[in-house]
C-alpha positions as CSV (number, residue, x, y, z in Angstrom):
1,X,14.5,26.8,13.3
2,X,13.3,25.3,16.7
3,X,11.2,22.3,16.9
4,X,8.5,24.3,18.7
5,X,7.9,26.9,16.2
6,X,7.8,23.9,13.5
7,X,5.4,22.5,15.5
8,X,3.5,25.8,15.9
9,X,3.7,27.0,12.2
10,X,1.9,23.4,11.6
11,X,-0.8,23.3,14.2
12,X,-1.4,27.1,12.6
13,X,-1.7,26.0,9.4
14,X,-3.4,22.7,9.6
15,X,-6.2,24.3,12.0
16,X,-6.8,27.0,9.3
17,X,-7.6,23.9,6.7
18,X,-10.4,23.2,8.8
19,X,-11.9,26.9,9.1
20,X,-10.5,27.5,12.4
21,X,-7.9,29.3,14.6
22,X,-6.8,26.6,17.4
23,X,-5.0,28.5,21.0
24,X,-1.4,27.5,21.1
25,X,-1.3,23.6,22.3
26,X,0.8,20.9,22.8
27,X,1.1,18.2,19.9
28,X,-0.5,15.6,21.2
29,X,-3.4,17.5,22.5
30,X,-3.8,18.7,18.7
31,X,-3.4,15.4,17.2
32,X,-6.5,14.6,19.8
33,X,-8.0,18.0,18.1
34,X,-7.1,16.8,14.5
35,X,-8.3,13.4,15.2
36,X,-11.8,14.5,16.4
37,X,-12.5,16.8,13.2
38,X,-11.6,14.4,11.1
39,X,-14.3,11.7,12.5
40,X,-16.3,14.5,12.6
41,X,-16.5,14.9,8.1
42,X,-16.0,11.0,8.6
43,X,-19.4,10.9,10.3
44,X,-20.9,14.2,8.7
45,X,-19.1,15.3,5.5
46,X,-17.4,12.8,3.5
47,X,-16.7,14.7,0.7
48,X,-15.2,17.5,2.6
49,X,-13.0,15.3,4.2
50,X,-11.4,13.7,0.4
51,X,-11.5,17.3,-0.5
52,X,-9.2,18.1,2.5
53,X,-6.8,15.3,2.0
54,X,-6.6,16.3,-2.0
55,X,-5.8,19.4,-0.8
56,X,-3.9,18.7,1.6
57,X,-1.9,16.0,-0.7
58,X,-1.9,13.2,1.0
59,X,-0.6,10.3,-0.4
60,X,-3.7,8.3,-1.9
61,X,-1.9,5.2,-1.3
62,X,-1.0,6.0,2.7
63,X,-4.9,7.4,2.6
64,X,-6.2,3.8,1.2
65,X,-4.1,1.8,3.8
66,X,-5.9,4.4,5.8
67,X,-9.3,3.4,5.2
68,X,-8.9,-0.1,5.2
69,X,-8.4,-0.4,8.7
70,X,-11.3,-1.0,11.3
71,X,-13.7,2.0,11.6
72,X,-12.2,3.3,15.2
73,X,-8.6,3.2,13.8
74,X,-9.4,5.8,10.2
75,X,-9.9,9.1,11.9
76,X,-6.3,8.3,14.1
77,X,-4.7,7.4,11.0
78,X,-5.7,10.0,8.5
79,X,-5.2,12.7,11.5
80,X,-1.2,11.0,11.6
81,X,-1.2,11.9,7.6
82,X,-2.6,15.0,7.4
83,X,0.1,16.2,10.4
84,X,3.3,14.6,8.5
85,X,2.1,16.0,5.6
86,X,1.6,19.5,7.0
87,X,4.8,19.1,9.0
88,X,6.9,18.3,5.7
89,X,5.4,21.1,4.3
90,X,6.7,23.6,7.3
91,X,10.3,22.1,7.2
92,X,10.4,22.9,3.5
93,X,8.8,26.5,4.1
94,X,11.4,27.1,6.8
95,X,14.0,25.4,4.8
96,X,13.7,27.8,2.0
97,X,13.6,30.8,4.1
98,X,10.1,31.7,4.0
């Protein structure tokens, strides 16, 4: 398995969490992406965005650390969960051959 389609299969499957089909991108431009939508539920839709990160399965305790830190800093840090969560789940997708 390549590192780009790792990278691909996540950015495809994260984008889909938030009702949406992203182009093909580079990483860091979907981080910037990922960070955005999440200040966006941060701002807008709280309880979509705990709903997400259930979901999702995030790690409540990396998600507290999360919010603990000064408002500018939360959407940055959740969007850096919600992609190594999504990446671990790809690896172990790949991993067993699906």
């Amino acid at each position: 398995m390549e590192e780009k389609d790792l990278i691909n299969s996540t950015i495809a499957s994260s984008s889909q969490l938030f009702g949406e089909e992203v182009q093909v991108m580079e990483k860091e431009m979907f981080l910037t992406w990922l960070r955005e939508k999440v200040q966006d539920l941060l701002d807008h839709d709280f309880n979509r965005l705990v709903g997400l990160l259930y979901r999702i399965d995030v790690y409540e305790s990396k998600a507290r650390e999360c919010f603990g830190k000064s408002n500018k800093e939360i959407a940055a840090c959740l969007a850096e969960l919600i992609w190594e969560r999504q990446l671990q789940k790809a690896k172990s997708r790949f991993d067993n051959g699906q």
